[in-house]
C-alpha positions in Angstrom: 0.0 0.0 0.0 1.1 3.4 -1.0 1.8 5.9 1.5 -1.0 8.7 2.2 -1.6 12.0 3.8 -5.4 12.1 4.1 -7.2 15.2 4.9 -10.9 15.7 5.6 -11.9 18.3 4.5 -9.9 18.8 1.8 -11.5 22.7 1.4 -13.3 24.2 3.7 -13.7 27.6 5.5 -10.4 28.6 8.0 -12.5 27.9 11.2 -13.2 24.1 10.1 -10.6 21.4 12.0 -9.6 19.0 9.7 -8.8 15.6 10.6 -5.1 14.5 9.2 -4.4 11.2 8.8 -1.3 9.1 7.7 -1.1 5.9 6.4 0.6 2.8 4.5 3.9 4.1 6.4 6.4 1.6 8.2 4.9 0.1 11.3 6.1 1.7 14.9 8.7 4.4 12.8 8.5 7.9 13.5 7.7 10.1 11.1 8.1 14.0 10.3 5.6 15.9 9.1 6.3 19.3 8.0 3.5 22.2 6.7 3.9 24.9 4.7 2.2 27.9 4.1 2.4 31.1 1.4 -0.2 33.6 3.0 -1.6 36.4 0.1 0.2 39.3 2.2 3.5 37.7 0.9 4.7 36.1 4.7 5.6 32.1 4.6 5.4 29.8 7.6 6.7 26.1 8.6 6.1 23.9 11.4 7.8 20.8 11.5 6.4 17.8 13.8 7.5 14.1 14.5 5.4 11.2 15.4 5.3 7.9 15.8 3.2 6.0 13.8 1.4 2.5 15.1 1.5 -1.7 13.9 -0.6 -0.9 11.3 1.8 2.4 10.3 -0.5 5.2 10.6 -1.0 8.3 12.7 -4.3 10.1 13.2 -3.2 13.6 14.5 -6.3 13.8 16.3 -5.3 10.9 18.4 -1.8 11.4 18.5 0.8 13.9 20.0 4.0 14.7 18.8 7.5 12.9 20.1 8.9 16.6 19.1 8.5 19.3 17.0 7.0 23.1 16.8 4.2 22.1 19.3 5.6 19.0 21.2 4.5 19.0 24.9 1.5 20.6 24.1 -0.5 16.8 23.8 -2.6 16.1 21.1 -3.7 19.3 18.9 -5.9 18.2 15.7 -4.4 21.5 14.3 -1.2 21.8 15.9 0.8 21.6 12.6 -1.2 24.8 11.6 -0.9 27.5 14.6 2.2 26.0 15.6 3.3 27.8 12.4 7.0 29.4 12.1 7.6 32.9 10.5 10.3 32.2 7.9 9.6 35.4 5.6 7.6 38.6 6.7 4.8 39.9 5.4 5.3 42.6 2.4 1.6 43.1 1.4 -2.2 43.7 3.2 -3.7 40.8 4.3 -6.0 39.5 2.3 -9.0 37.4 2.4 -7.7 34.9 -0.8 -7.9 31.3 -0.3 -4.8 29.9 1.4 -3.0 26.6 0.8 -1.3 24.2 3.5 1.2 21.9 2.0 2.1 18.8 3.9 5.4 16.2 3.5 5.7 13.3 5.6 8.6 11.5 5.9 9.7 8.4 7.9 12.6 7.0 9.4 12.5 4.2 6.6 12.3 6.6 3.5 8.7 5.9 2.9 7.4 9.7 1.5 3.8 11.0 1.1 2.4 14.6 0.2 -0.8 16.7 -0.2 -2.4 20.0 0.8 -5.7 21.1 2.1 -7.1 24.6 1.3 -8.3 27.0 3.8 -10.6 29.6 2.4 -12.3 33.3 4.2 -15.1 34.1 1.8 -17.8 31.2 1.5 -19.1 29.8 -2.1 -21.7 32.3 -2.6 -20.5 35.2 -0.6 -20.3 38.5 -2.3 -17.8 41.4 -1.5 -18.2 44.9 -2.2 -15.9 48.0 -1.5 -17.7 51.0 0.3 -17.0 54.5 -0.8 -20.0 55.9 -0.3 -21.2 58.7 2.0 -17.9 59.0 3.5 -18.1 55.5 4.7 -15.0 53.5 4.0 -14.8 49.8 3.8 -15.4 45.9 2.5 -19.5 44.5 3.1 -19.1 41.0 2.7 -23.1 39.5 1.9 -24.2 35.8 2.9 -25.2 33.8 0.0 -28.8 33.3 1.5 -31.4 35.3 0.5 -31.7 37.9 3.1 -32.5 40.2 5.1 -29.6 39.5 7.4 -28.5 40.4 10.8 -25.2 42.9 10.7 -21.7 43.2 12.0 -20.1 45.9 12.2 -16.2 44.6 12.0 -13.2 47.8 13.8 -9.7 47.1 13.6 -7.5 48.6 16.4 -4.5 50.9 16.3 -3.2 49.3 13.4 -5.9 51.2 11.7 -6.7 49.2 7.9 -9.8 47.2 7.2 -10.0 43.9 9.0 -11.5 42.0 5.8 -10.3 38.6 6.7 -12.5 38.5 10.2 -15.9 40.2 8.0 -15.8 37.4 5.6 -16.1 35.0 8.3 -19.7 36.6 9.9 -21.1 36.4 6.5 -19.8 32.8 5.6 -22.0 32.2 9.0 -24.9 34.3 7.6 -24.3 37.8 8.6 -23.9 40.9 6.6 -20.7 42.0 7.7 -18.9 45.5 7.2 -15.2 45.7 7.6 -15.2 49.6 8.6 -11.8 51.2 8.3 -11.8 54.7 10.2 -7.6 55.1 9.5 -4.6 53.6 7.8 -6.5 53.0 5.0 -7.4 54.3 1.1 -9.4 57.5 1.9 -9.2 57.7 5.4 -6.6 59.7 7.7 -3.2 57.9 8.3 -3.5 58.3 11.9 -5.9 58.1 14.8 -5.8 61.3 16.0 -8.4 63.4 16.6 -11.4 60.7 15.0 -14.9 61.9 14.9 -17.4 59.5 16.6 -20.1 61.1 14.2 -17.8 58.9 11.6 -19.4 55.6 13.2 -22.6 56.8 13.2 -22.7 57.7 9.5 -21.9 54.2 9.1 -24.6 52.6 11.2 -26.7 54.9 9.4 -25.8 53.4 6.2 -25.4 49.6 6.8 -29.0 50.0 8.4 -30.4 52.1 5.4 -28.2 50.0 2.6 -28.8 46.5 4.3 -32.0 46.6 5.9 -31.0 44.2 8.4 -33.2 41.6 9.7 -35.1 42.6 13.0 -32.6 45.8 12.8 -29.6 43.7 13.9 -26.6 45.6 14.0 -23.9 44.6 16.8 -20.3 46.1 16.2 -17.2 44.1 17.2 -14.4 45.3 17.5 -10.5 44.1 18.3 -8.4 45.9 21.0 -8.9 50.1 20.0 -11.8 48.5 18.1 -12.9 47.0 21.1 -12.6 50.3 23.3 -14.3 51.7 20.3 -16.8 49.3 20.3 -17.9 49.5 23.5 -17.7 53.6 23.6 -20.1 53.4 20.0 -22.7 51.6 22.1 -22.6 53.5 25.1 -22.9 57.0 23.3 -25.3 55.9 20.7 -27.1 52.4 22.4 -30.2 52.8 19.8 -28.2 52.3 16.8 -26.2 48.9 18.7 -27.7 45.4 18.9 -25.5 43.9 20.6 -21.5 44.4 21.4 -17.8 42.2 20.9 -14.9 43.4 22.7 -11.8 41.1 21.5 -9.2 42.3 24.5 -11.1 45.5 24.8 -10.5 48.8 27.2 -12.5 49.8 30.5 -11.4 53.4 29.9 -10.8 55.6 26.9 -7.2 56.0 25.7 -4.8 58.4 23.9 -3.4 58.4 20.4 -0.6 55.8 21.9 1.6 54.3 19.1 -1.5 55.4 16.4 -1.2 59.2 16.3 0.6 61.3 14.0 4.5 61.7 13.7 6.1 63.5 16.5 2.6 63.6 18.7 2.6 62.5 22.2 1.3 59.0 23.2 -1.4 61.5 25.0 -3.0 63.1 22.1 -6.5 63.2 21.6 -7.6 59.7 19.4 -11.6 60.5 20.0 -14.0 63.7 19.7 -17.5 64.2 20.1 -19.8 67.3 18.7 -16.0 68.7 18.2 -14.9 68.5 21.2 -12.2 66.0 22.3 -13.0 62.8 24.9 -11.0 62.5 28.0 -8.8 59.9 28.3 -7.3 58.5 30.7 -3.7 59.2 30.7 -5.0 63.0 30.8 -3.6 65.0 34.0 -2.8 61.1 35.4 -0.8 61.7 38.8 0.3 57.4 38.4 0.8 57.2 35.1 4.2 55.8 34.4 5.3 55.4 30.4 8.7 53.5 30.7 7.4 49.9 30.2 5.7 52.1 27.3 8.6 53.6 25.7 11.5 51.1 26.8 11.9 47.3 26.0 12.9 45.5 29.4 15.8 44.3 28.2 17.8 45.3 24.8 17.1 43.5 21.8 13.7 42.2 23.6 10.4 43.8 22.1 8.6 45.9 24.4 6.2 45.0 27.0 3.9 47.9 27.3 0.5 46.1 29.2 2.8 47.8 32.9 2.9 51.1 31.9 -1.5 50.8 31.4 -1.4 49.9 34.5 0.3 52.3 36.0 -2.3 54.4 34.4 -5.3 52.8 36.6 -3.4 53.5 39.8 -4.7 57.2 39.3 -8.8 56.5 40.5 -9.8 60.4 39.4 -8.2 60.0 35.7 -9.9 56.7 35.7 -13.7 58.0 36.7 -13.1 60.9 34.3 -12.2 58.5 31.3 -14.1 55.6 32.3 -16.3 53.9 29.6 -20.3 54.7 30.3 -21.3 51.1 29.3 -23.9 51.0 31.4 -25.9 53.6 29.0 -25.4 50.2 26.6 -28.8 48.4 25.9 -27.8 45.4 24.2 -25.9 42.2 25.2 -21.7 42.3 25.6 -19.4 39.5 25.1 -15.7 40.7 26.5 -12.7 38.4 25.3 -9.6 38.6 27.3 -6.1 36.9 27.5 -4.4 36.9 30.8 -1.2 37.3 30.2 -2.0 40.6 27.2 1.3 42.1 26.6 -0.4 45.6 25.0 -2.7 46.5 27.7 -4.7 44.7 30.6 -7.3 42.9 28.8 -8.6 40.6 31.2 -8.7 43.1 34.3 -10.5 45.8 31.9 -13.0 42.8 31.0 -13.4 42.0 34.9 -14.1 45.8 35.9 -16.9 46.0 33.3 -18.2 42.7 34.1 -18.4 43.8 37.8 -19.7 47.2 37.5 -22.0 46.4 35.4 -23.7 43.4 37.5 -23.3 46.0 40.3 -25.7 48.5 38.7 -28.2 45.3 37.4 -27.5 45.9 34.2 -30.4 44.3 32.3 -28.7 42.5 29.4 -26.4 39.6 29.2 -22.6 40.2 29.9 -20.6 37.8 29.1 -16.5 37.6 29.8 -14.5 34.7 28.1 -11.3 35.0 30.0 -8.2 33.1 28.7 -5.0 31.4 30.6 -2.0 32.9 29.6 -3.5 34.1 26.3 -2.2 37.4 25.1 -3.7 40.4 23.0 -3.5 38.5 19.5 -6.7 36.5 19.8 -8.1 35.7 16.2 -10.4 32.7 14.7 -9.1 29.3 15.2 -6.6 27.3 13.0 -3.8 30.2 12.0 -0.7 30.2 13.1 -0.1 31.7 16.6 3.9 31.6 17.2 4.5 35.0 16.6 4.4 36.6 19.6 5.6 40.0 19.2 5.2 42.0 15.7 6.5 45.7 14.7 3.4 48.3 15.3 2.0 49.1 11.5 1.7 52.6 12.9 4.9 53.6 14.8 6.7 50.6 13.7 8.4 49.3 17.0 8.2 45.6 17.9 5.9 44.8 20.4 5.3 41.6 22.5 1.0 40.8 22.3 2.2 37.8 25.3 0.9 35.2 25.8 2.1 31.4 24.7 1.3 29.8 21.1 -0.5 27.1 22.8 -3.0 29.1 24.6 -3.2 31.6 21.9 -4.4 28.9 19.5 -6.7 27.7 22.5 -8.3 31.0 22.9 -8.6 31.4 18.8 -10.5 27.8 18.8 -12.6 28.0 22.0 -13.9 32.0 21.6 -14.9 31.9 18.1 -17.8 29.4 18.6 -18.9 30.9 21.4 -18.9 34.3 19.3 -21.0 33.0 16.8 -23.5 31.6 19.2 -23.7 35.1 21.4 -24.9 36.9 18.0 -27.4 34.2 17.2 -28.7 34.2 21.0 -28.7 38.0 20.9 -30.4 38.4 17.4 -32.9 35.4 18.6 -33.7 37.9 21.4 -34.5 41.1 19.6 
């Protein structure tokens, strides 16, 4: 019998597990598997993984963990080949929402070879994309393929700024009409955060609901990191126009322009206004606040660790009460995701302290906060790879650490994104 690398599916949507299984290879060898990946934004990525396979000489991944390799240690991972993932090129293009291929090679201690790929794709069969330049309104509507209306998404980026297409075309492969909304960084659209008009967001409820017509009047907004501080603040200043809210590793309070503002402006800018008139912030006349962790690496060479220097910020109870989120003017259900260990900021004790005030007050909708064990600020959709901890900053271009460990990354993509899907459907059920 031939040697074989079977995968089921073969093509599917990113957030589908495949099961991987090797056969017709020698009986009780070990064997190396190694993936490949060439993502659209130019970047490449390998994992490399040994097993041992069994008397019949085949190894099903799902049953089976690693002797060594990229994720050994971390037991058996159905996935692990994929978000255990190396960097071996960087990025030198957006990121893109075109089908991506995995190539696997097994190999084992005998000589015996196989190959094959599997495909991972963003945008369903039947989904339709559109680019949005109209009424000021800047971004990517990705349309199920059912007939509609549909319930809507609303999908922010953080201080990256761009247009988050990638996470959009995943609502609407799962039957939501999803708007990728870039407010900066991106064609059209200021190259900086500073000074951003909240009446910008409300244009673009405006016209999702008015384009759209969205079922039941469904719009929630989710939004990742600054998009989930913005998320949040959207709700609370406007709650008629929000169905329900997603903060990936959002904020309690509001923030400054930090590492998104223009050249040469201070980390304490103004990044929001209202009617004109710029938001207080936190770091604003802050008697605690302490930047070092936010301007210096903790050890050269290392990428900087900024989440201490935030909390240094909270130490300050008057800045905090002045800049504080009002998300109990919210009326719709919140889902808070948070990693633990969040290099940028801290997630998880911003997601406790609006849990807690909120059930303090009796808030009348569901909160809900999916907390994370030593995840970090990176968490995504499940089955991409997770390795790389720290990244340069698209806006001031310094390399920052997001913490958190690959493993638990991957476990927080995997676990959160179901329960995402289900808090929309619960909350648009409930309309």
């Amino acid at each position: 019998m031939n040697a074989r690398i079977e995968v089921t599916p073969r093509i599917a949507l990113v957030d589908v597990a495949r099961r991987i299984v090797l056969t017709g290879f020698a009986p009780q060898a070990q064997v190396e598997i190694v993936a490949q990946l060439a993502m659209p934004d130019g970047s490449a990525w390998r994992s490399t993984n040994h097993f041992v396979t069994d008397a019949d000489g085949s190894v099903d991944l799902g049953k089976a963990a690693p002797v060594s390799g990229d994720y050994a240690g971390s037991g058996v991972q159905p996935m692990g080949i994929v978000w255990s993932m190396q960097c071996v090129s960087e990025a030198t293009r957006p990121e893109s929402v075109a089908p991506v291929t995995i190539e696997l090679n097994a190999r084992d201690s005998a000589g015996i070879t196989a190959t094959t790929h599997f495909t991972q794709q963003y945008v369903a069969e039947g989904v339709t994309c559109r680019e949005i330049r109209e009424e000021g309104v800047v971004g990517t509507l990705f349309t199920p393929a059912t007939p509609g209306p549909h319930p809507a998404v609303v999908v922010l980026n953080g201080s990256g700024g761009g247009i988050n297409e990638p996470r959009a075309a995943l609502y609407a492969a799962h039957g939501y009409a999803a708007l990728a909304l870039g407010y900066f960084n991106a064609p059209g659209l200021p190259p900086t955060i500073s000074h951003t008009p909240l009446e910008y967001f409300a244009a673009a409820l405006d016209w999702l609901r008015a384009s759209e017509k969205p079922e039941s009047g469904f719009v929630a907004v989710a939004g990742q990191s600054r998009g989930g501080e913005l998320a949040l603040l959207l709700a609370a200043t406007w709650p008629e126009r929000v169905s329900a809210v997603i903060g990936y590793v959002p904020s309690a309070v509001l923030h400054g322009t930090l590492r998104a503002g223009a050249p040469g402006e201070a980390p304490d800018s103004v990044a929001w206004t209202l009617g004109g008139r710029p938001l207080a912030h936190v770091w604003e006349d802050n008697a605690s606040a302490d930047w070092s962790a936010f301007r210096h690496a903790p050890a050269p060479g290392e990428p900087v660790r900024q989440a201490p220097a935030f909390e240094s910020a909270l130490r300050d109870a008057a800045a905090v009460a002045r800049a504080r989120i009002p998300v109990e003017r919210i009326e719709a259900p919140i889902l808070l995701i948070s990693g633990t260990d969040d290099g940028f900021w801290p997630s998880s004790r911003y997601a406790e302290t609006i849990a807690a005030d909120l059930r303090a007050r009796g808030f009348a909708h569901r909160v809900e906060h999916l907390r994370y064990e030593s995840a970090g600020h990176s968490i995504l959709f499940p089955h991409v790879p997770t390795t790389q901890i720290a990244r340069v900053h698209p806006v001031a271009r310094v390399a920052i650490t997001a913490g958190g460990t690959a493993a638990a990354n991957a476990h927080a993509n995997e676990a959160s994104w179901p329960r995402v899907l289900a808090f929309l459907d619960a909350a648009r059920r409930t309309r």
